[in-house]
C-alpha positions in Angstrom: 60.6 98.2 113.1 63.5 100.6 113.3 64.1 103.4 115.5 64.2 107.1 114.6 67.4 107.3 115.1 68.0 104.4 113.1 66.2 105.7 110.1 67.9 109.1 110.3 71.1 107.1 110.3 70.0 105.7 107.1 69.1 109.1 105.6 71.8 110.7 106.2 74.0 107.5 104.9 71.6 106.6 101.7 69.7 109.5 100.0 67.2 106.7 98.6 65.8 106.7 102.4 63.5 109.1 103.8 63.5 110.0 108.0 60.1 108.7 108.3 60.7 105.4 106.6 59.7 105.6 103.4 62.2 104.4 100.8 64.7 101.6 99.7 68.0 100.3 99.6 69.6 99.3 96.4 71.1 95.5 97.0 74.8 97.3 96.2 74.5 98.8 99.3 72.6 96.8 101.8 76.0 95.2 103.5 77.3 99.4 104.5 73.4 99.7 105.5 73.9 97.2 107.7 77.3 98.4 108.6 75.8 102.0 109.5 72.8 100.1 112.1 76.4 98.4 113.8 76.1 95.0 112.5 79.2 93.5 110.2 78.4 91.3 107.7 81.7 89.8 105.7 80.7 88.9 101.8 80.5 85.6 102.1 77.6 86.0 104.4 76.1 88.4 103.3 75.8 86.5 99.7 74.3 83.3 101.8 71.9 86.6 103.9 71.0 87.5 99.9 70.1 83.9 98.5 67.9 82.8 101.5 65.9 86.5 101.5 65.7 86.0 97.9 66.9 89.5 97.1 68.5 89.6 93.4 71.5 91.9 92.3 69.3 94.6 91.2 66.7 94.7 93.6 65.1 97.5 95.4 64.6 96.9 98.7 61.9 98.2 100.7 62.4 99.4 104.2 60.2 97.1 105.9 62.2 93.8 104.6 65.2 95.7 105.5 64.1 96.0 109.4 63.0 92.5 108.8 66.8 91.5 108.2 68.2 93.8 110.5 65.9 92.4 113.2 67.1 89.0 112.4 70.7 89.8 112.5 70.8 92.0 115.8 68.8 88.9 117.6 71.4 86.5 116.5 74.2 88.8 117.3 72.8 89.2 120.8 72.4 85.6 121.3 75.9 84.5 120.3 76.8 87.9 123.0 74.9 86.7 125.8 76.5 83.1 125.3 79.9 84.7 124.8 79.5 86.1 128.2 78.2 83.2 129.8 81.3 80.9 128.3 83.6 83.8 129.6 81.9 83.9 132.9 82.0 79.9 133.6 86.0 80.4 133.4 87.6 79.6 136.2 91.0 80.6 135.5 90.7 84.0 136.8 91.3 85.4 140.5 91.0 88.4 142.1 93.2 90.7 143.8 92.3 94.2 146.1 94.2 97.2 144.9 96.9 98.4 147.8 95.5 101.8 146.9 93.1 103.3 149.1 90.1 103.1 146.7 88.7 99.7 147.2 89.8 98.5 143.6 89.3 95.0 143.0 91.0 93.5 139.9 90.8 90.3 137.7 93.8 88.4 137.0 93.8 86.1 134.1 95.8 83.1 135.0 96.1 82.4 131.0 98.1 85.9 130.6 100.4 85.2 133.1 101.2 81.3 131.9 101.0 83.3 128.3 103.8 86.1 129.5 105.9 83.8 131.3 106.3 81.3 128.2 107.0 84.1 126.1 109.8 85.4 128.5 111.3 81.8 128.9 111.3 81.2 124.9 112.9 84.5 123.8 115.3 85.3 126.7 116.7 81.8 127.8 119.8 82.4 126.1 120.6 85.8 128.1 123.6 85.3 130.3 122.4 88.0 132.6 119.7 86.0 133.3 120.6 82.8 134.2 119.8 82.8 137.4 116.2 84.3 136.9 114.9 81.8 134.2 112.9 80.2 133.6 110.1 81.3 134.9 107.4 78.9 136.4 104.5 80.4 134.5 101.8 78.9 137.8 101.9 81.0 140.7 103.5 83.9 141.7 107.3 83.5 140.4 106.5 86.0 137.6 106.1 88.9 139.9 108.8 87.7 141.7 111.3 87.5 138.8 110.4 91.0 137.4 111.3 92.6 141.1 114.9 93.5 140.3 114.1 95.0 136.6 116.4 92.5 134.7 113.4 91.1 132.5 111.7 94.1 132.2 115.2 96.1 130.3 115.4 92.9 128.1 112.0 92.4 127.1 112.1 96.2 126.3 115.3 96.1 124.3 113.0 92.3 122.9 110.7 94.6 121.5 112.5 97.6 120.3 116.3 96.6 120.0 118.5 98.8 121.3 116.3 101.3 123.7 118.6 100.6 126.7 122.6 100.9 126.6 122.9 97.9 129.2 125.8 98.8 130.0 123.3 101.3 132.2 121.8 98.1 133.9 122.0 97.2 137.6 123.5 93.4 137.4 125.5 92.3 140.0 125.1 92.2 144.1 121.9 94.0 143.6 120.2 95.8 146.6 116.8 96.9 147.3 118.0 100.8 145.9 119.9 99.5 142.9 116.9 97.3 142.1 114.2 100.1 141.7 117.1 102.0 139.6 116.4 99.3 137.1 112.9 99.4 137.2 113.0 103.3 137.2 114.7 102.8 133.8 112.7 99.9 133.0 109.3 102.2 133.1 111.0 105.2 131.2 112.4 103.0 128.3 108.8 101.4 128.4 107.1 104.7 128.3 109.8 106.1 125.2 108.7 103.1 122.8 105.1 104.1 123.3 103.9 102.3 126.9 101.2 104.2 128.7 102.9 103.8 132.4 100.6 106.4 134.5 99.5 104.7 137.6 102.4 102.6 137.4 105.9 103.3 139.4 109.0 101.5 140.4 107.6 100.6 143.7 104.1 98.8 142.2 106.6 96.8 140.0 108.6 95.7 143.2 105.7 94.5 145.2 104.6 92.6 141.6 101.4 94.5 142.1 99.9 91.8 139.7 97.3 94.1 137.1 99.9 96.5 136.6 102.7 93.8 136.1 100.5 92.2 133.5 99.4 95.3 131.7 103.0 96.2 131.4 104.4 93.2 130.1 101.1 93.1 127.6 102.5 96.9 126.3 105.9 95.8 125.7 104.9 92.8 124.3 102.5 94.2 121.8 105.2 96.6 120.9 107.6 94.1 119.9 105.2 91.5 118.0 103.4 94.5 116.0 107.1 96.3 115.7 107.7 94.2 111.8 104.4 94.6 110.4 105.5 97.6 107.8 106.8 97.8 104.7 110.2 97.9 105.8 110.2 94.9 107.4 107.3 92.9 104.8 107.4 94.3 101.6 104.9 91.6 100.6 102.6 93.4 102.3 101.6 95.5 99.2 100.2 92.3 98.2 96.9 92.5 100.8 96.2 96.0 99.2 92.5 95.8 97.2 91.6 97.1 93.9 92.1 100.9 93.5 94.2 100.8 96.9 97.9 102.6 97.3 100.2 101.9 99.8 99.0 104.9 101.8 95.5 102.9 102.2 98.0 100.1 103.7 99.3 102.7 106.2 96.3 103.7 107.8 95.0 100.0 108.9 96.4 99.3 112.3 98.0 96.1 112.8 94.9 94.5 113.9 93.6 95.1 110.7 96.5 94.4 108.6 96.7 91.3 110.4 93.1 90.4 109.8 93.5 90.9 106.0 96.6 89.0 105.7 94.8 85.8 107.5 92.0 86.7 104.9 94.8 86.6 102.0 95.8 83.2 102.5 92.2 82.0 102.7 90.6 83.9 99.9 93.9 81.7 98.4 92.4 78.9 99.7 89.3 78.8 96.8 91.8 78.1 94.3 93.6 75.4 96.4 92.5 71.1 96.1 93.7 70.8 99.1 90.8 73.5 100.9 87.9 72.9 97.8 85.2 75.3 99.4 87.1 77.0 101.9 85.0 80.4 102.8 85.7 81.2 105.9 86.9 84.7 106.5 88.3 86.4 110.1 86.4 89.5 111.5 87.4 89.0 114.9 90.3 87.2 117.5 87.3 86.1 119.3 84.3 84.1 118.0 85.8 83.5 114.5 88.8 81.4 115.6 87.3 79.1 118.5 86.8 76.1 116.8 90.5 76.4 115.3 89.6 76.1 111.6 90.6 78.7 110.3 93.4 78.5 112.2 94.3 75.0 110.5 94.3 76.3 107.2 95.9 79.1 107.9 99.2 77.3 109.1 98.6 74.6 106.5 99.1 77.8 103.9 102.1 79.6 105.1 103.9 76.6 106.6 107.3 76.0 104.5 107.6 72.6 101.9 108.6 70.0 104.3 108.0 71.5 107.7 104.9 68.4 108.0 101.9 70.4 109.2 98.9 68.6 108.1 94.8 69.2 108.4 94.5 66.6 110.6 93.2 68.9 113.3 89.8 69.7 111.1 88.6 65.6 111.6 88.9 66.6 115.7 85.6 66.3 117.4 85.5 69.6 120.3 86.1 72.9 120.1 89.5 72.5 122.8 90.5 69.1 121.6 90.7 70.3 117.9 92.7 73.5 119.4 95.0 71.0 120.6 95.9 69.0 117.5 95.9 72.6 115.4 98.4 73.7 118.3 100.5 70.6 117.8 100.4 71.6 114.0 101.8 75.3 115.3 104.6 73.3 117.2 106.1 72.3 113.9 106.8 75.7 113.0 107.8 77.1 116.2 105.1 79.1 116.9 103.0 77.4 119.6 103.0 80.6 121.7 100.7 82.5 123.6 97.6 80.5 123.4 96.6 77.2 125.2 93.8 74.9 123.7 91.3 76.5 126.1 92.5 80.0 124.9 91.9 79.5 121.6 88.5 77.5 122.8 87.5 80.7 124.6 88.1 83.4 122.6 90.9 85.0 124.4 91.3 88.2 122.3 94.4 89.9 123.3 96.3 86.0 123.5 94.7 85.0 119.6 95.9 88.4 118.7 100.1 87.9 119.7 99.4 84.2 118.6 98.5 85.4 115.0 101.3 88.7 114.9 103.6 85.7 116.0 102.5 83.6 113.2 103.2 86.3 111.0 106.2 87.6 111.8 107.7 84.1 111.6 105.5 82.8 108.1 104.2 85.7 106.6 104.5 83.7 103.0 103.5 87.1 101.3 106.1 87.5 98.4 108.3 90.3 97.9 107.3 92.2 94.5 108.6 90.8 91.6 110.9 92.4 88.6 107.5 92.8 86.9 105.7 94.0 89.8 105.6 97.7 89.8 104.7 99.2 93.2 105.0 102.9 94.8 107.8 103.8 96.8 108.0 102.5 100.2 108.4 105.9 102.3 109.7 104.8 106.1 108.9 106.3 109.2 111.3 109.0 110.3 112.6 109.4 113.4 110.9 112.5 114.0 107.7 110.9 113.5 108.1 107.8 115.4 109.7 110.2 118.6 105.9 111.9 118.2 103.7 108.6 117.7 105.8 107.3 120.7 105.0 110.4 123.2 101.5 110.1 122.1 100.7 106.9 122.9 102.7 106.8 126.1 100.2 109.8 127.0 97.3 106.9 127.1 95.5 108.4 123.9 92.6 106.4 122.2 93.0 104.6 119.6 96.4 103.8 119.8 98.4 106.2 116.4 100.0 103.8 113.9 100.5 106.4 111.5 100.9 109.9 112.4 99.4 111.8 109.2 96.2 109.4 109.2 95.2 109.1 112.7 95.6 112.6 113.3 93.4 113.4 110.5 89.7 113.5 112.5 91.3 116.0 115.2 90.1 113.4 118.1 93.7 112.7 119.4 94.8 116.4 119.0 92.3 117.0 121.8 93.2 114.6 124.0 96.4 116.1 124.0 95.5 119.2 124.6 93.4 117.9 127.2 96.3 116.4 129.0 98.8 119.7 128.3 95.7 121.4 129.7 92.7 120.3 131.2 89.7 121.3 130.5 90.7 123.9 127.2 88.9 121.0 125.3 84.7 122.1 124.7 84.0 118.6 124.1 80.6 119.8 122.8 81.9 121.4 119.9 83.8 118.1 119.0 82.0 115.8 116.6 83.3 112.5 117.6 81.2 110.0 115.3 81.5 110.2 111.4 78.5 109.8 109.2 79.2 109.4 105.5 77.5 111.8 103.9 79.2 114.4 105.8 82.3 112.5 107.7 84.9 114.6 105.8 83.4 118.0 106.5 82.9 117.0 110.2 86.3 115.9 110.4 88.0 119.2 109.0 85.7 121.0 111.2 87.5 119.0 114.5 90.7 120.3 112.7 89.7 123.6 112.5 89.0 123.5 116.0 92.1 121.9 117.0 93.8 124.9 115.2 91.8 127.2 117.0 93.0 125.7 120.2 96.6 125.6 119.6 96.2 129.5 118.9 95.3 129.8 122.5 97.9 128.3 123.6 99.9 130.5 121.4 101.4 128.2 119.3 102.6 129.5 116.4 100.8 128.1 113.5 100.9 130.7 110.6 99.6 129.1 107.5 97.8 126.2 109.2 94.3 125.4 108.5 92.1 122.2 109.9 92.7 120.8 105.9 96.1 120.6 106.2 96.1 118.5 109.3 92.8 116.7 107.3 95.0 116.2 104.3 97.9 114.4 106.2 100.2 117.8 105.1 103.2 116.2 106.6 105.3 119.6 107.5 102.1 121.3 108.8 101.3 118.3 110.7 104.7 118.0 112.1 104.8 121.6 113.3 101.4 121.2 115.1 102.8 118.4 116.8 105.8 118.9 117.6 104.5 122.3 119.6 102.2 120.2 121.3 104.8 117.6 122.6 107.1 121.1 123.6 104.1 122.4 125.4 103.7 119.3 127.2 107.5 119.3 128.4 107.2 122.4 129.5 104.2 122.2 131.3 105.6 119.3 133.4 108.6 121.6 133.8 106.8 124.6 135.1 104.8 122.3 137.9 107.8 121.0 138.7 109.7 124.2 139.3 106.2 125.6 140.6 107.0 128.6 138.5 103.1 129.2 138.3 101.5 130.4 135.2 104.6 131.2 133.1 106.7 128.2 131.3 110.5 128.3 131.4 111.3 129.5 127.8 114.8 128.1 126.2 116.9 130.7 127.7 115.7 129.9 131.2 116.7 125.7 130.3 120.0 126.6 129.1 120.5 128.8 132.3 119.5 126.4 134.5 122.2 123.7 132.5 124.8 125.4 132.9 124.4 127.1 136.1 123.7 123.4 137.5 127.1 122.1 136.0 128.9 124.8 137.2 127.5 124.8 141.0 128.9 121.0 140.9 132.4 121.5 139.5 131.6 120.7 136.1 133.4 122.2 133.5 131.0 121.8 130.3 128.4 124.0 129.6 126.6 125.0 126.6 125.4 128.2 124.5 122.0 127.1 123.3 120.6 123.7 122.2 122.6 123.8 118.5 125.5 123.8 120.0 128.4 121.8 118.1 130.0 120.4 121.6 126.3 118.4 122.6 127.1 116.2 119.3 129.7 114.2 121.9 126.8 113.6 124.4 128.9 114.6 126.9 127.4 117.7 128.4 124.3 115.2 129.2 126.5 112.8 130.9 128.0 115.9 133.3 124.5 116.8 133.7 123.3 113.1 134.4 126.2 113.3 137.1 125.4 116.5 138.5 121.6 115.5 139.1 122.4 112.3 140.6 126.1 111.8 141.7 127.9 108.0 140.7 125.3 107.1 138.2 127.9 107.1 135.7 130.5 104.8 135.0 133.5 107.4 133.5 135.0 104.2 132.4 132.7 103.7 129.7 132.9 107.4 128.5 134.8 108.0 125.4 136.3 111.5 124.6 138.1 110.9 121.3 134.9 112.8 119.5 134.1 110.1 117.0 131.1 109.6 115.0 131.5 105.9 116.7 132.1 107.3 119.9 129.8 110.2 120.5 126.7 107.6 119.3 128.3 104.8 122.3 128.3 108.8 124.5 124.9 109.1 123.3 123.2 106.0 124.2 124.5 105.7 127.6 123.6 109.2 128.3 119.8 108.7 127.4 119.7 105.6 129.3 121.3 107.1 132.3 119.0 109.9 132.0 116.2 107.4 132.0 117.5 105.6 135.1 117.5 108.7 137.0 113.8 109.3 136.6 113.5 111.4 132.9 110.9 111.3 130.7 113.4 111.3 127.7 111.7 110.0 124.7 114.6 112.0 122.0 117.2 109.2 120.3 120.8 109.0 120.3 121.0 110.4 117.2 119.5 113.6 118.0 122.0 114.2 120.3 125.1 113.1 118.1 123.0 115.5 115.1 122.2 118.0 117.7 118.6 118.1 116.7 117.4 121.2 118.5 113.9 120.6 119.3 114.9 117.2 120.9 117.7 118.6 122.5 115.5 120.7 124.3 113.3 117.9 125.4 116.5 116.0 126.6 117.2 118.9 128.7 114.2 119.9 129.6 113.3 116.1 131.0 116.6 116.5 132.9 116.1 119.8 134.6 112.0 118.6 135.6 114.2 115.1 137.0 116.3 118.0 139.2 113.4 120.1 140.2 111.1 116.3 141.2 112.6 115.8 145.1 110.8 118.9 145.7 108.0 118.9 144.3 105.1 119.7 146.7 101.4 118.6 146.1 100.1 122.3 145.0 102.9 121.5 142.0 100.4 119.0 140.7 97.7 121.2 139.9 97.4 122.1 136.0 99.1 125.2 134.9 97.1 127.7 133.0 98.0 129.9 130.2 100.9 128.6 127.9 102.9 132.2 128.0 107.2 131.7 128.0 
């Protein structure tokens, strides 16, 4: 039988249901039925579900043999869950470490991540002169926390991920010392945190003990960064080629990578039907965990996109063994350089977060999804601006669930507008009056009412937000969504400015920054200065670099500064003042082109960032507490 909240699930879903169990399903919609009770079904099985239940096309089904399949289905899915945890439980490459925190923490290391991290670091940096000394890393025991100690790895695998984040000429390189190391990994953890890394709980000195959770989480961050960094448009334009019928590229936007992923493994089999070579080939991928542990569709996935000649075979499918097939399909993944991340027993287990690099790896080396033809007509492809990637970057770096892929759709139910507002302000959020789980009858109208809400909020803050309704940020209104957001990142800024200049309930308005800029370069012989953040003589970057100086005396190498005031010039200016900035301590998540552009609001942030950096040394633990009404 099903529940009454399962039935009222139903009817409110299906209008051919009744609360008290009356009713049908038509067979067109017995798969989202299912969906609604939380079990899955892909097609294929749901097609194999409908031939052994005998239900026909056109069928009307009752309740009762509904509840008789969902009954069936939850069993089975608790089953394979309770032997999921069992096989999971039975592994033995895990240890356990205490946290050096006074809370009694104990956390599970995964031996398999840090073999998994340290191969990764050995394959893509080897070839960095700077680290010579460092590499390779012995992926058993403790050499990767010891390697990571002096920041080196961490700036690379950073820049790895998202080229050009840190001017290296900023890195500490040579005759390092215990202060000059935890520079590095200062600036490691900021560049971390401006590409999107949630880094709260985590500091310079964790990373130099190689406290080993926090190392591993870290490196997992930037790592997922980097491997999920192609998979757009810009980079594939072949994805437009895993859209489904009546889908626009805007449909493609929303998926996160996960799911794009997903659908382009699910491309190449669906291809599969068609192929002699895979003759009644159904399988389909709804998971990096249970789907993939007996490697096959792994096999004909690199059998797919492998290139003519490259000699990757099926043999792996005629292996006998879950681990041993893993194996052979790995030795297949060998031939096209893509063997990382996942051992046999990885792939034997289920790992999820290892099968999920191993796959974006596969992809961004063999997509095989051609780029539209002459014939082909497709949309325009509209790239992220910088703008919007500075936003998407400070959110997720705030630790905000799920992770935004694309700012206009995953802003669009209100749910990480309030966790940012939670987090500028605690406790402004009545999470009672938030509806946090969609229905489908009435999912839109729910969703605009979190929006309206959001709006509401942001009007106690006293944001300025004439014109903006919850539809617009609903709708994905670009300009209306950018102006909600960007006064939500300035009223974080300044928020962490006020408790660090402990100026109570009021937050430094731009006069006050500039002030404080130019009276700081002045009280340290400094001979720039500046009239507001539009000001034409920022576009050289070096203001910030006397600032830089004046916060932290010999952090800059006046060597390297150029004064000639070319385009050229004031970008090199640029770059090495943001990553000197970050080394210092500065949450600075602007670009150097914002500075060269002088791009107000991000100029302010840049200063801003700098003057909390200033104000940090003296920061006392009353400066901690939240501060309360948002009033310049």
């Amino acid at each position: 039988m099903l529940t009454t909240e399962q039935l009222v699930d139903l009817s409110e879903n299906f209008n051919t249901v009744d609360e008290n169990g009356s009713g049908y399903l038509p067979h067109s919609d017995l798969q989202a039925a299912l969906k609604v009770l939380g079990i899955d079904v892909p097609g294929y099985k749901m097609r194999e579900l409908s031939d052994r239940y005998g239900f026909s096309n056109s069928e009307r089904i009752e309740i009762a043999r509904f509840a008789t399949l969902f009954q069936e289905l939850e069993r089975a899915k608790h089953e394979e869950t309770n032997r999921w945890k069992e096989r999971i439980g039975s592994l033995s490459g895990a240890y356990q470490v205490a946290s050096d925190k006074q809370d009694n923490t104990v956390h599970t290391i995964r031996t398999e991540e840090e073999k998994a991290f340290s191969n990764w670091i050995n394959s893509n940096l080897s070839m960095d002169p700077d680290l010579k000394r460092l590499l390779p890393v012995i992926p058993e025991g403790n050499d990767l926390y010891t390697k990571i100690q002096d920041g080196l790895i961490i700036c690379k695998l950073v820049n790895l991920a998202v080229a050009g984040t840190i001017d290296e000429r900023a890195i500490n390189k040579k005759n390092l010392n215990t202060y000059t190391k935890l520079e590095n990994l200062t600036l490691a953890l900021m560049s971390a945190q401006a590409i999107g890394c949630n880094i709260i709980n985590i500091d310079n000195i964790d990373l130099s003990k190689g406290t080993p959770h926090l190392v591993l989480g870290l490196l997992w961050q930037i790592i997922r960064i980097g491997l999920f960094n192609q998979i757009d448009l810009q980079h594939c334009p072949g994805l437009f080629r895993l859209l489904r019928e009546g889908e626009t590229l805007d449909d493609l936007r929303k998926l996160s990578p996960e799911e794009i992923l997903m659908r382009w493994v699910n491309y190449h089999m669906e291809k599969l039907l068609i192929s002699v070579f895979h003759a009644g080939v159904s399988r389909r991928l709804t998971n990096f965990t249970m789907d993939i542990n007996d490697s096959e569709i792994y096999t004909h996935l690199l059998h797919q996109i492998a290139p003519a000649g490259s000699g990757v075979s099926l043999y792996p499918l005629s292996v006998k063994g879950n681990v041993n097939r893993a194996s052979a399909m790995l030795d297949e993944a060998e031939k096209l350089d893509c063997r990382e991340f996942v051992t046999p027993n990885d792939v034997a287990s289920g790992n999820y977060k290892l099968n999920l690099a191993f796959v974006a790896n596969l992809f961004n080396k063999h997509p095989n999804l051609p780029e539209p033809a002459a014939d082909e007509i497709i949309e325009e492809v509209v790239e992220e601006t910088r703008e919007e990637k500075t936003y998407r970057n400070w959110m997720n770096s705030m630790g905000v669930d799920p992770f935004v892929n694309w700012l206009y759709s995953d802003l669009q139910n209100g749910l990480i507008i309030f966790q940012l507002y939670d987090i500028i302000r605690p406790g402004i959020v009545q999470w009672k009056r938030v509806v946090r789980v969609f229905h489908k009858l009435r999912g839109m109208m729910d969703q605009i009412q979190n929006c309206n809400y959001a709006v509401e909020l942001g009007k106690q803050l006293r944001f300025s937000l004439v014109g903006i309704q919850g539809k617009d940020i609903y709708d994905g209104n670009q300009t209306l969504t950018l102006a909600l957001v960007w006064q939500l990142m300035r009223a974080y800024t300044l928020t962490i400015l006020a408790k660090c200049t402990q100026r109570g309930d009021a937050l430094p308005g731009d006069k006050d920054i500039v002030a404080w800029v130019n009276e700081k370069l002045a009280s340290c012989g400094k001979s720039s200065s500046i009239r507001s953040f539009q000001d034409p003589c920022i576009s050289d970057a070096l203001v910030v670099l006397d600032l830089v100086d004046a916060i932290k005396p010999n952090i800059i190498d006046h060597s390297l500064v150029k004064t000639d005031r070319s385009v050229t010039s004031n970008m090199e200016n640029a770059k090495y003042a943001i990553t000197c900035g970050r080394k210092i301590g500065a949450k600075i998540y602007a670009l150097p082109e914002d500075i060269v552009e002088v791009k107000p609001k991000m100029v302010m942030t840049v200063f801003a960032c700098l003057m909390a950096r200033d104000y940090m040394p003296d920061m006392r633990e009353s400066a901690t507490a939240p501060v309360k009404p948002l009033i310049s």
